[in-house]
N, C-alpha and C positions, 0 to 999 in steps of 0.2 A: 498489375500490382501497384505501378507506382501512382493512379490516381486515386487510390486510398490511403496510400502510406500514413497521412494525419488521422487515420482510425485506428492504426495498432499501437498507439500509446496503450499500454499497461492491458492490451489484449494479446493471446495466446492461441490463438485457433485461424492465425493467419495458412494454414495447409487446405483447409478447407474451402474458401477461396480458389486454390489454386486447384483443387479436386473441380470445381462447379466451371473454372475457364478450362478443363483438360476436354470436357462435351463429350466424356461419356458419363454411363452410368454408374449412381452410387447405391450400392443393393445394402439396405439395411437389417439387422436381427438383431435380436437381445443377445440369446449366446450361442446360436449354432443354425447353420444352413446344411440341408442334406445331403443336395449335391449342386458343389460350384462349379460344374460341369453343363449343368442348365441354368445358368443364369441368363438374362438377355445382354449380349455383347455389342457393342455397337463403334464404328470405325472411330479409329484412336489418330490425332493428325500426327503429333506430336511423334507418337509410337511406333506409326505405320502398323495395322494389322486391327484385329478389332478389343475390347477392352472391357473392363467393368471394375471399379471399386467395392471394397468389402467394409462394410465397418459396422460390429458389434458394440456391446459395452465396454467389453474386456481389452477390447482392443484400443478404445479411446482414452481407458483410465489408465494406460500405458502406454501412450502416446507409438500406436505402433500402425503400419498402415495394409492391408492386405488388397491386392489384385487378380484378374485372371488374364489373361491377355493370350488372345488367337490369331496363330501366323498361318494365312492360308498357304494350299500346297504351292509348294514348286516359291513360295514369297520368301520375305525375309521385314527384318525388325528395323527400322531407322537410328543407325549408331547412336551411343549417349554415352553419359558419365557423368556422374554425380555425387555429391559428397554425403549421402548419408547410405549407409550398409542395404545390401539387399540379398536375399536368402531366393533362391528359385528351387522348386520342385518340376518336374515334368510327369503331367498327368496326362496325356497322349503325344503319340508319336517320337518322331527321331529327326536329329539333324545337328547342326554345326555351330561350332561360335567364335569365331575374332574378337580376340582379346590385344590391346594395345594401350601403347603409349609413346605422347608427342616426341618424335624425333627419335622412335625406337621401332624396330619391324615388330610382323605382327605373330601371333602365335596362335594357336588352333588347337581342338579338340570337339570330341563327339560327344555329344548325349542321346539318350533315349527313355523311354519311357519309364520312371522310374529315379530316373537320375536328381540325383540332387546336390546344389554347389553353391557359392555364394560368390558373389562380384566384388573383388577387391576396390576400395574406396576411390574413387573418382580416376577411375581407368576405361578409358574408351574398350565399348562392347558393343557387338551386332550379333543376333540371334540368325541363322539362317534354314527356310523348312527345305530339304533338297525331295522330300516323301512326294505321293500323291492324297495323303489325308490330311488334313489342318492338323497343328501343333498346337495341344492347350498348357499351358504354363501356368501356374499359381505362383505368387512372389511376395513375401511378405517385407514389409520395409519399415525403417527408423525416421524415415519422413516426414513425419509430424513433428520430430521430438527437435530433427535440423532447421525444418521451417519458423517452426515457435523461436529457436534460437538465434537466425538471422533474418527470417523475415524478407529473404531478394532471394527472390528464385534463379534472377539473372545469375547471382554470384555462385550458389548452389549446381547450378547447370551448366556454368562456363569458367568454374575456377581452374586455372592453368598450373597450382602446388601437388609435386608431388608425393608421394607417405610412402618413402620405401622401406620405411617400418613395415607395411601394413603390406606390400607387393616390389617386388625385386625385379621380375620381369623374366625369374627361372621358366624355359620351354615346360618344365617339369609338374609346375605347380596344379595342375587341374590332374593328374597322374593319382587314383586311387594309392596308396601307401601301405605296408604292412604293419604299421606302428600301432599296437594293440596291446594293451594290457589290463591287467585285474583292478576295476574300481571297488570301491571298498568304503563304507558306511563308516562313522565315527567310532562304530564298537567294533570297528572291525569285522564285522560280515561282509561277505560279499554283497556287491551293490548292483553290479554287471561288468559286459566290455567295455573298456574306455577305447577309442579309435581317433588318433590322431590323424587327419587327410582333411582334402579342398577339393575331394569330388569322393563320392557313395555311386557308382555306375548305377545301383538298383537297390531302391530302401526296401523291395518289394520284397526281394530273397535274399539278402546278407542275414546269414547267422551267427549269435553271439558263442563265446566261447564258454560262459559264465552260467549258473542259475540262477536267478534273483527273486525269490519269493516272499520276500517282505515287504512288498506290494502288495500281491497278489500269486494266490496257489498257483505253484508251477510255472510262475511268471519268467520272462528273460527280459533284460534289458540291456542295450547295448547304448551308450552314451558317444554322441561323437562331436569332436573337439573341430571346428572347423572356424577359420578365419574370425573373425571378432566374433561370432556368431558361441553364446554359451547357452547350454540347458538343454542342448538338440538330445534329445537320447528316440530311440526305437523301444517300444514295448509290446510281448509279447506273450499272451496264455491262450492255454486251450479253451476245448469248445464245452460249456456249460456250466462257466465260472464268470465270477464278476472281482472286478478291481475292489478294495476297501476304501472308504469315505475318507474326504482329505482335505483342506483348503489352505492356499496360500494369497500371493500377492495377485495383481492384474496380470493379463498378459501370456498366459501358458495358450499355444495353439494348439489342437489339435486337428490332425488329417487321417481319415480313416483311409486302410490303406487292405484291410485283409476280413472276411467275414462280415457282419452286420449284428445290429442289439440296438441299445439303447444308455440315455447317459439320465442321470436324477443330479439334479442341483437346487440347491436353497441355501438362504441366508445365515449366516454364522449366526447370527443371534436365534434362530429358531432352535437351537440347541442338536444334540445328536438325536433325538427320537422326534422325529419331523410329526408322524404320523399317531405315534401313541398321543404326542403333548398335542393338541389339536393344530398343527402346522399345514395339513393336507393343501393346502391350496397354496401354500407356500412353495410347495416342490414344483419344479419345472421339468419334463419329460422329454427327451428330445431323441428321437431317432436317429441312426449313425449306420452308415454305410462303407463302402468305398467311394473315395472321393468324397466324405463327408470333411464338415471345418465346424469345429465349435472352440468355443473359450469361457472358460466359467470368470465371472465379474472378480472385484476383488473382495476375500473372505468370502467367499460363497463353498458352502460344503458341495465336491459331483465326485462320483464313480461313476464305472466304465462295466457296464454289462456286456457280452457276448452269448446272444442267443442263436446264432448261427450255427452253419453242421461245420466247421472247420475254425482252426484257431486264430484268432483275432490280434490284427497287429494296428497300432495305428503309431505315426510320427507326433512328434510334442515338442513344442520349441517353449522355454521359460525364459530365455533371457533375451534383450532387447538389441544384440545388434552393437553393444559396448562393449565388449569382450570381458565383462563379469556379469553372474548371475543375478537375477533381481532378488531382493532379500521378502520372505514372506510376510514382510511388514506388521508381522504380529512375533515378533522373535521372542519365543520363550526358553525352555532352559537352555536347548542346544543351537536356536536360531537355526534348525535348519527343520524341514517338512518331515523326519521321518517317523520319529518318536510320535508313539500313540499320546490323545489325547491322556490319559492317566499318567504319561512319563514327564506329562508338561507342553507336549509337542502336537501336532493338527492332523493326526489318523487315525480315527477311529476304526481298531478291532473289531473282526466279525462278533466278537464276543458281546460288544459293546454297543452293537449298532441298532437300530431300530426292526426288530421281526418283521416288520411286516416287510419292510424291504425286502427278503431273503425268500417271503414269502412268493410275493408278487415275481421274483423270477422264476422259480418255480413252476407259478400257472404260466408265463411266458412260454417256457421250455416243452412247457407243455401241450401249446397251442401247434408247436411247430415239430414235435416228434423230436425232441434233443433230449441226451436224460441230463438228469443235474449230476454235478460230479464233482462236489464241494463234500468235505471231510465233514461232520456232523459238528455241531455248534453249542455248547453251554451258556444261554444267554446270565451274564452277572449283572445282578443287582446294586451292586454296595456303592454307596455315591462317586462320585471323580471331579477332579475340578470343575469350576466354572469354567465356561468356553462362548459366555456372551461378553 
Protein backbone atom coordinates (compact mmCIF):
# COMPACT_ATOMS: atom_id res chain seq x y z
CA UNK A 1 0.00 0.00 0.00
CA UNK A 2 2.57 2.26 0.82
CA UNK A 3 4.14 2.72 -2.82
CA UNK A 4 0.95 4.29 -3.80
CA UNK A 5 0.05 6.24 -1.00
CA UNK A 6 0.66 9.65 -3.41
CA UNK A 7 -2.50 8.27 -5.46
CA UNK A 8 -5.16 8.45 -2.72
CA UNK A 9 -5.20 12.11 -2.51
CA UNK A 10 -8.98 12.86 -2.73
CA UNK A 11 -9.50 9.00 -3.89
CA UNK A 12 -11.77 6.55 -2.03
CA UNK A 13 -11.75 3.04 -3.28
CA UNK A 14 -8.25 2.40 -1.57
CA UNK A 15 -10.02 -1.45 -0.29
CA UNK A 16 -9.87 -2.35 -3.54
CA UNK A 17 -6.37 -2.50 -3.83
CA UNK A 18 -6.18 -4.27 -1.02
CA UNK A 19 -8.95 -6.97 -2.41
CA UNK A 20 -6.43 -7.49 -5.70
CA UNK A 21 -2.90 -7.91 -3.16
CA UNK A 22 -5.22 -10.52 -0.94
CA UNK A 23 -4.66 -12.99 -4.52
CA UNK A 24 -7.84 -14.42 -4.37
CA UNK A 25 -10.80 -14.12 -6.28
CA UNK A 26 -13.20 -11.32 -6.77
CA UNK A 27 -16.73 -12.79 -8.03
CA UNK A 28 -18.70 -9.93 -9.39
CA UNK A 29 -22.90 -9.57 -9.97
CA UNK A 30 -25.21 -6.69 -10.40
CA UNK A 31 -27.45 -7.90 -7.52
CA UNK A 32 -27.60 -11.51 -6.64
CA UNK A 33 -25.46 -14.71 -7.04
CA UNK A 34 -27.32 -18.25 -6.72
CA UNK A 35 -25.25 -20.11 -4.89
CA UNK A 36 -22.01 -18.68 -3.16
CA UNK A 37 -21.41 -22.22 -2.30
CA UNK A 38 -19.99 -22.73 -6.03
CA UNK A 39 -17.91 -20.03 -6.52
CA UNK A 40 -14.31 -20.70 -7.41
CA UNK A 41 -12.12 -20.51 -4.16
CA UNK A 42 -8.66 -20.20 -4.22
CA UNK A 43 -5.82 -20.40 -1.33
CA UNK A 44 -6.20 -17.19 0.92
CA UNK A 45 -2.12 -16.55 2.35
CA UNK A 46 -3.20 -14.14 4.61
CA UNK A 47 -6.36 -16.14 5.80
CA UNK A 48 -5.02 -19.53 5.64
CA UNK A 49 -7.87 -21.73 3.97
CA UNK A 50 -9.22 -21.01 0.57
CA UNK A 51 -11.20 -17.66 -0.24
CA UNK A 52 -13.30 -15.52 -2.62
CA UNK A 53 -14.62 -11.80 -2.59
CA UNK A 54 -18.22 -10.90 -3.41
CA UNK A 55 -19.08 -7.68 -4.70
CA UNK A 56 -22.44 -6.41 -6.18
CA UNK A 57 -23.73 -2.89 -6.80
CA UNK A 58 -25.52 -2.78 -3.58
CA UNK A 59 -22.95 -3.76 -1.91
CA UNK A 60 -20.38 -0.92 -3.27
CA UNK A 61 -23.05 1.88 -2.91
CA UNK A 62 -22.74 0.96 0.84
CA UNK A 63 -19.40 0.61 1.01
CA UNK A 64 -19.86 -3.01 2.55
CA UNK A 65 -17.69 -6.00 1.75
CA UNK A 66 -18.86 -9.61 1.36
CA UNK A 67 -16.58 -13.13 1.34
CA UNK A 68 -16.74 -16.77 1.39
CA UNK A 69 -13.76 -18.40 2.85
CA UNK A 70 -13.13 -22.56 3.21
CA UNK A 71 -11.33 -24.27 6.08
CA UNK A 72 -10.35 -27.60 5.03
CA UNK A 73 -11.07 -30.50 7.29
CA UNK A 74 -9.23 -31.33 10.44
CA UNK A 75 -7.44 -27.12 9.35
CA UNK A 76 -7.98 -24.04 10.82
CA UNK A 77 -8.01 -20.05 10.00
CA UNK A 78 -4.75 -17.95 10.72
CA UNK A 79 -5.63 -15.72 13.78
CA UNK A 80 -6.57 -11.85 13.01
CA UNK A 81 -8.21 -8.79 14.32
CA UNK A 82 -9.26 -5.83 12.81
CA UNK A 83 -10.93 -2.91 13.16
CA UNK A 84 -13.84 -2.69 11.05
CA UNK A 85 -17.10 -5.18 12.18
CA UNK A 86 -17.58 -8.35 10.68
CA UNK A 87 -20.93 -10.54 10.62
CA UNK A 88 -20.21 -14.53 9.86
CA UNK A 89 -22.79 -16.96 8.95
CA UNK A 90 -21.98 -20.75 8.60
CA UNK A 91 -23.19 -22.32 5.48
CA UNK A 92 -21.45 -25.86 6.01
CA UNK A 93 -20.11 -27.71 8.63
CA UNK A 94 -19.05 -27.36 12.44
CA UNK A 95 -16.29 -26.43 14.57
CA UNK A 96 -14.65 -23.95 17.02
CA UNK A 97 -13.35 -20.34 17.76
CA UNK A 98 -10.74 -18.57 20.02
CA UNK A 99 -11.73 -15.43 20.75
CA UNK A 100 -9.05 -13.10 22.63
CA UNK A 101 -7.34 -10.54 23.86
CA UNK A 102 -3.60 -9.03 24.46
CA UNK A 103 -2.63 -9.91 27.90
CA UNK A 104 -6.14 -11.68 28.54
CA UNK A 105 -6.69 -15.77 28.26
CA UNK A 106 -8.66 -17.15 25.72
CA UNK A 107 -12.28 -18.02 25.50
CA UNK A 108 -14.07 -20.55 23.19
CA UNK A 109 -17.25 -21.60 21.82
CA UNK A 110 -18.82 -23.88 19.06
CA UNK A 111 -20.72 -23.24 15.91
CA UNK A 112 -22.29 -25.14 13.35
CA UNK A 113 -24.04 -24.96 10.57
CA UNK A 114 -26.31 -22.42 10.68
CA UNK A 115 -24.83 -20.39 13.20
CA UNK A 116 -24.50 -16.89 13.07
CA UNK A 117 -22.37 -14.27 15.24
CA UNK A 118 -20.41 -11.28 14.75
CA UNK A 119 -16.59 -10.61 15.78
CA UNK A 120 -16.24 -8.03 18.35
CA UNK A 121 -14.02 -5.00 16.91
CA UNK A 122 -10.41 -5.61 16.71
CA UNK A 123 -10.35 -8.79 19.11
CA UNK A 124 -7.94 -11.56 18.19
CA UNK A 125 -10.01 -14.74 16.47
CA UNK A 126 -9.07 -18.14 15.04
CA UNK A 127 -11.78 -20.19 13.31
CA UNK A 128 -11.00 -23.81 13.93
CA UNK A 129 -12.62 -27.03 11.38
CA UNK A 130 -12.15 -30.16 14.03
CA UNK A 131 -15.06 -32.19 11.12
CA UNK A 132 -13.87 -34.47 8.30
CA UNK A 133 -15.81 -32.04 5.72
CA UNK A 134 -14.42 -28.40 4.79
CA UNK A 135 -16.16 -25.50 6.58
CA UNK A 136 -17.86 -22.73 4.32
CA UNK A 137 -18.44 -19.45 6.07
CA UNK A 138 -19.87 -16.45 4.43
CA UNK A 139 -18.74 -13.00 6.10
CA UNK A 140 -20.02 -9.79 5.33
CA UNK A 141 -17.73 -6.77 6.30
CA UNK A 142 -17.58 -2.73 6.83
CA UNK A 143 -14.19 -2.88 5.15
CA UNK A 144 -14.57 -0.64 2.57
CA UNK A 145 -16.13 1.99 4.62
CA UNK A 146 -12.66 1.61 7.44
CA UNK A 147 -10.28 1.49 4.49
CA UNK A 148 -11.64 4.67 2.51
CA UNK A 149 -11.35 6.01 6.09
CA UNK A 150 -7.71 5.50 6.99
CA UNK A 151 -6.36 4.18 4.13
CA UNK A 152 -3.19 1.76 6.10
CA UNK A 153 -4.06 -1.50 6.33
CA UNK A 154 -0.93 -1.81 8.53
CA UNK A 155 -2.88 0.18 11.29
CA UNK A 156 -6.38 -1.54 10.47
CA UNK A 157 -4.73 -4.99 11.06
CA UNK A 158 -2.29 -4.35 13.82
CA UNK A 159 -3.97 -1.74 15.93
CA UNK A 160 -3.17 -2.57 19.70
CA UNK A 161 -6.76 -0.02 21.32
CA UNK A 162 -8.88 -1.70 22.88
CA UNK A 163 -13.23 -0.90 22.78
CA UNK A 164 -14.41 -2.36 25.88
CA UNK A 165 -17.51 -0.60 24.80
CA UNK A 166 -17.80 -2.82 22.04
CA UNK A 167 -16.38 -6.41 24.19
CA UNK A 168 -15.73 -6.85 27.91
CA UNK A 169 -14.10 -10.21 27.58
CA UNK A 170 -17.57 -11.87 29.45
CA UNK A 171 -16.73 -16.10 29.00
CA UNK A 172 -20.52 -15.61 28.28
CA UNK A 173 -20.80 -13.45 25.46
CA UNK A 174 -21.06 -15.69 22.20
CA UNK A 175 -23.99 -17.70 24.82
CA UNK A 176 -27.36 -17.64 22.75
CA UNK A 177 -29.64 -15.42 25.38
CA UNK A 178 -33.40 -15.41 26.19
CA UNK A 179 -33.83 -11.68 25.70
CA UNK A 180 -36.76 -11.49 23.36
CA UNK A 181 -39.51 -9.38 23.04
CA UNK A 182 -42.42 -7.80 20.85
CA UNK A 183 -41.17 -5.33 17.95
CA UNK A 184 -43.71 -3.10 17.02
CA UNK A 185 -44.15 -0.76 13.86
CA UNK A 186 -44.87 3.04 14.44
CA UNK A 187 -48.69 2.43 14.48
CA UNK A 188 -48.26 0.11 16.80
CA UNK A 189 -48.71 -3.30 15.10
CA UNK A 190 -46.74 -5.86 15.44
CA UNK A 191 -43.52 -5.89 13.60
CA UNK A 192 -42.07 -9.25 14.78
CA UNK A 193 -39.42 -10.76 17.64
CA UNK A 194 -36.92 -8.44 18.67
CA UNK A 195 -33.89 -10.89 20.08
CA UNK A 196 -31.25 -9.50 21.82
CA UNK A 197 -27.86 -12.20 21.71
CA UNK A 198 -24.19 -12.38 20.09
CA UNK A 199 -24.67 -15.82 18.82
CA UNK A 200 -28.22 -17.40 16.88
CA UNK A 201 -26.79 -21.36 17.21
CA UNK A 202 -29.16 -21.92 14.03
CA UNK A 203 -30.94 -19.05 11.79
CA UNK A 204 -32.20 -22.29 9.93
CA UNK A 205 -34.80 -23.29 12.83
CA UNK A 206 -35.23 -20.45 15.39
CA UNK A 207 -38.99 -19.49 15.52
CA UNK A 208 -40.46 -16.11 16.23
CA UNK A 209 -42.89 -15.57 18.83
CA UNK A 210 -44.85 -12.81 16.78
CA UNK A 211 -46.92 -12.66 13.36
CA UNK A 212 -46.01 -10.15 11.02
CA UNK A 213 -47.97 -9.71 8.06
CA UNK A 214 -47.41 -6.39 6.86
CA UNK A 215 -44.88 -7.56 4.79
CA UNK A 216 -46.14 -10.19 3.46
CA UNK A 217 -49.34 -12.89 4.17
CA UNK A 218 -48.77 -14.95 6.89
CA UNK A 219 -45.26 -13.51 7.22
CA UNK A 220 -43.00 -13.90 10.58
CA UNK A 221 -40.22 -11.99 11.24
CA UNK A 222 -37.91 -12.09 13.85
CA UNK A 223 -35.35 -9.16 14.28
CA UNK A 224 -32.05 -9.62 15.95
CA UNK A 225 -30.07 -7.06 17.77
CA UNK A 226 -26.49 -8.29 17.81
CA UNK A 227 -23.21 -6.48 18.45
CA UNK A 228 -23.01 -3.08 16.26
CA UNK A 229 -24.51 -5.28 13.71
CA UNK A 230 -28.55 -3.42 12.95
CA UNK A 231 -31.34 -4.44 10.53
CA UNK A 232 -30.41 -8.44 10.96
CA UNK A 233 -34.05 -9.65 11.09
CA UNK A 234 -35.10 -13.43 9.75
CA UNK A 235 -38.20 -13.66 7.51
CA UNK A 236 -40.50 -15.98 7.03
CA UNK A 237 -43.99 -17.11 4.76
CA UNK A 238 -45.37 -20.00 3.42
CA UNK A 239 -45.36 -21.81 0.37
CA UNK A 240 -47.16 -20.01 -2.70
CA UNK A 241 -46.98 -16.53 -1.58
CA UNK A 242 -44.79 -13.63 -2.50
CA UNK A 243 -43.38 -10.62 -0.41
CA UNK A 244 -44.94 -6.97 -1.49
CA UNK A 245 -42.82 -4.49 -3.59
CA UNK A 246 -40.52 -2.08 -1.62
CA UNK A 247 -37.36 -0.16 -1.88
CA UNK A 248 -34.99 1.47 0.27
CA UNK A 249 -31.37 2.66 0.75
CA UNK A 250 -28.05 0.48 -0.51
CA UNK A 251 -27.01 -2.35 1.23
CA UNK A 252 -29.92 -4.86 2.54
CA UNK A 253 -28.28 -8.41 2.08
CA UNK A 254 -29.98 -11.16 1.46
CA UNK A 255 -29.18 -15.03 2.11
CA UNK A 256 -31.56 -17.57 1.19
CA UNK A 257 -31.77 -19.85 3.75
CA UNK A 258 -35.18 -22.19 3.34
CA UNK A 259 -37.20 -23.18 -0.05
CA UNK A 260 -36.49 -21.52 -3.45
CA UNK A 261 -38.45 -18.68 -6.03
CA UNK A 262 -37.43 -16.03 -7.44
CA UNK A 263 -36.66 -12.12 -6.67
CA UNK A 264 -38.09 -8.99 -9.47
CA UNK A 265 -36.19 -5.79 -9.18
CA UNK A 266 -36.19 -2.29 -11.07
CA UNK A 267 -35.53 1.07 -10.91
CA UNK A 268 -37.60 3.61 -8.71
CA UNK A 269 -38.19 5.72 -11.50
CA UNK A 270 -39.73 2.99 -13.70
CA UNK A 271 -42.68 3.72 -11.35
CA UNK A 272 -44.99 0.85 -9.60
CA UNK A 273 -46.44 -0.90 -12.98
CA UNK A 274 -43.07 -1.89 -14.47
CA UNK A 275 -44.68 -3.96 -16.97
CA UNK A 276 -48.13 -2.25 -17.79
CA UNK A 277 -45.91 1.36 -18.37
CA UNK A 278 -43.61 -0.33 -20.83
CA UNK A 279 -40.79 -0.94 -18.26
CA UNK A 280 -40.52 -4.87 -19.26
CA UNK A 281 -36.74 -4.89 -19.81
CA UNK A 282 -36.32 -2.75 -17.07
CA UNK A 283 -37.14 -5.71 -14.42
CA UNK A 284 -34.28 -7.80 -13.46
CA UNK A 285 -35.21 -11.67 -12.51
CA UNK A 286 -33.08 -13.38 -10.40
CA UNK A 287 -33.36 -16.74 -8.93
CA UNK A 288 -32.94 -17.54 -5.21
CA UNK A 289 -32.28 -20.65 -3.45
CA UNK A 290 -30.56 -21.96 -0.41
CA UNK A 291 -27.47 -20.38 0.07
CA UNK A 292 -28.52 -17.70 -2.35
CA UNK A 293 -27.01 -13.71 -1.77
CA UNK A 294 -28.65 -11.03 -3.43
CA UNK A 295 -28.84 -7.10 -2.81
CA UNK A 296 -31.09 -4.88 -4.58
CA UNK A 297 -29.04 -1.44 -5.57
CA UNK A 298 -30.15 1.62 -4.05
CA UNK A 299 -33.98 2.75 -4.79
CA UNK A 300 -34.42 -0.13 -6.67
CA UNK A 301 -38.03 -1.54 -6.21
CA UNK A 302 -37.57 -6.14 -5.44
CA UNK A 303 -39.88 -8.69 -3.75
CA UNK A 304 -39.43 -12.03 -2.72
CA UNK A 305 -41.39 -14.80 -4.41
CA UNK A 306 -41.52 -18.37 -3.05
CA UNK A 307 -42.38 -20.96 -5.38
CA UNK A 308 -41.11 -23.77 -3.62
CA UNK A 309 -43.19 -26.88 -1.80
CA UNK A 310 -42.17 -25.51 1.76
CA UNK A 311 -42.03 -22.18 3.45
CA UNK A 312 -39.44 -19.86 2.56
CA UNK A 313 -37.11 -18.24 5.00
CA UNK A 314 -34.32 -16.15 4.01
CA UNK A 315 -31.68 -13.73 6.51
CA UNK A 316 -31.50 -9.84 5.59
CA UNK A 317 -29.00 -7.72 7.05
CA UNK A 318 -29.93 -3.50 6.25
CA UNK A 319 -27.52 -1.84 8.30
CA UNK A 320 -23.78 -1.57 7.86
CA UNK A 321 -21.90 -2.71 10.74
CA UNK A 322 -22.29 0.95 12.79
CA UNK A 323 -24.68 0.02 15.27
CA UNK A 324 -27.65 2.22 13.58
CA UNK A 325 -29.72 1.42 10.77
CA UNK A 326 -29.12 2.95 7.40
CA UNK A 327 -31.95 5.47 6.62
CA UNK A 328 -33.93 4.71 3.18
CA UNK A 329 -32.46 7.71 1.85
CA UNK A 330 -35.57 8.75 0.28
CA UNK A 331 -37.24 9.62 3.89
CA UNK A 332 -40.88 10.53 3.35
CA UNK A 333 -43.48 10.96 5.81
CA UNK A 334 -42.47 8.44 8.44
CA UNK A 335 -38.82 8.02 7.25
CA UNK A 336 -39.02 4.54 7.69
CA UNK A 337 -39.68 1.57 4.82
CA UNK A 338 -43.10 0.46 5.88
CA UNK A 339 -45.89 2.71 5.04
CA UNK A 340 -47.33 1.84 1.57
CA UNK A 341 -46.56 3.99 -1.27
CA UNK A 342 -50.02 5.96 -1.04
CA UNK A 343 -49.28 6.78 2.96
CA UNK A 344 -46.07 8.54 1.53
CA UNK A 345 -43.85 5.48 2.37
CA UNK A 346 -41.84 2.77 -0.26
CA UNK A 347 -44.50 -0.44 -0.30
CA UNK A 348 -46.42 -1.05 -2.63
CA UNK A 349 -49.76 -3.00 -1.73
CA UNK A 350 -50.85 -5.95 -3.63
CA UNK A 351 -53.63 -3.72 -4.32
CA UNK A 352 -51.56 -1.40 -6.08
CA UNK A 353 -49.00 -3.30 -7.72
CA UNK A 354 -48.65 -4.16 -11.32
CA UNK A 355 -51.12 -7.60 -12.37
CA UNK A 356 -49.03 -8.94 -14.35
CA UNK A 357 -46.60 -9.56 -11.55
CA UNK A 358 -49.19 -11.68 -9.63
CA UNK A 359 -49.87 -13.09 -12.71
CA UNK A 360 -46.52 -14.49 -13.74
CA UNK A 361 -46.32 -16.25 -10.30
CA UNK A 362 -49.07 -17.89 -10.80
CA UNK A 363 -47.90 -19.70 -14.12
CA UNK A 364 -44.72 -20.05 -11.95
CA UNK A 365 -46.67 -22.14 -9.38
CA UNK A 366 -47.94 -23.67 -11.87
CA UNK A 367 -45.06 -25.00 -13.72
CA UNK A 368 -44.01 -26.70 -10.54
CA UNK A 369 -47.33 -28.24 -9.03
CA UNK A 370 -47.71 -25.44 -5.89
CA UNK A 371 -51.17 -23.92 -5.66
CA UNK A 372 -51.27 -20.08 -5.04
CA UNK A 373 -52.61 -19.32 -1.66
CA UNK A 374 -52.81 -15.52 -1.83
CA UNK A 375 -56.20 -14.07 -0.53
CA UNK A 376 -57.88 -12.62 -3.87
CA UNK A 377 -56.82 -9.04 -4.98
CA UNK A 378 -58.97 -5.62 -6.07
CA UNK A 379 -56.65 -4.06 -8.34
CA UNK A 380 -57.30 0.11 -7.47
CA UNK A 381 -57.06 2.53 -9.97
CA UNK A 382 -57.26 6.06 -8.47
CA UNK A 383 -53.91 7.87 -8.88
CA UNK A 384 -51.21 7.87 -5.74
CA UNK A 385 -48.17 9.90 -5.31
CA UNK A 386 -45.33 10.33 -7.44
CA UNK A 387 -42.70 7.87 -6.67
CA UNK A 388 -40.10 8.97 -9.45
Amino acid sequence: MQKRADQYVGEVHTYEDWMEQEGIPVYTAFAGIEDVTELPRRPWARMGGLGTFIEMEGTKQSRKLLYVVEIPAGGALEPEKHLYDELLCVLRGRGLAEIWQEGEGKHTFEWGEGSLFAMPLNVWHRFINGGREPVLILAQTSAPLVMTAFRETDFIFNCDHKFPNRYTGKADYFQATENRSRQLLASGETRGTRWETNFVPDIRTIVGDYMSPWKVEGGQQIYIVMAAWSGLHLSTWPLGIYHKAHYHGPGAILLGLHSEGYVLLWPRRCGIHPYQDGYEDKVIKLNWGPNSVYCPPLEWFHQHFNTGKEPARHLATTGGGLGVELPTLTERKSGVVSPSIREGGAVIEYEDEDPQIRQMFQDELQKKGVDFAMKPVAYRTEPIPEVF
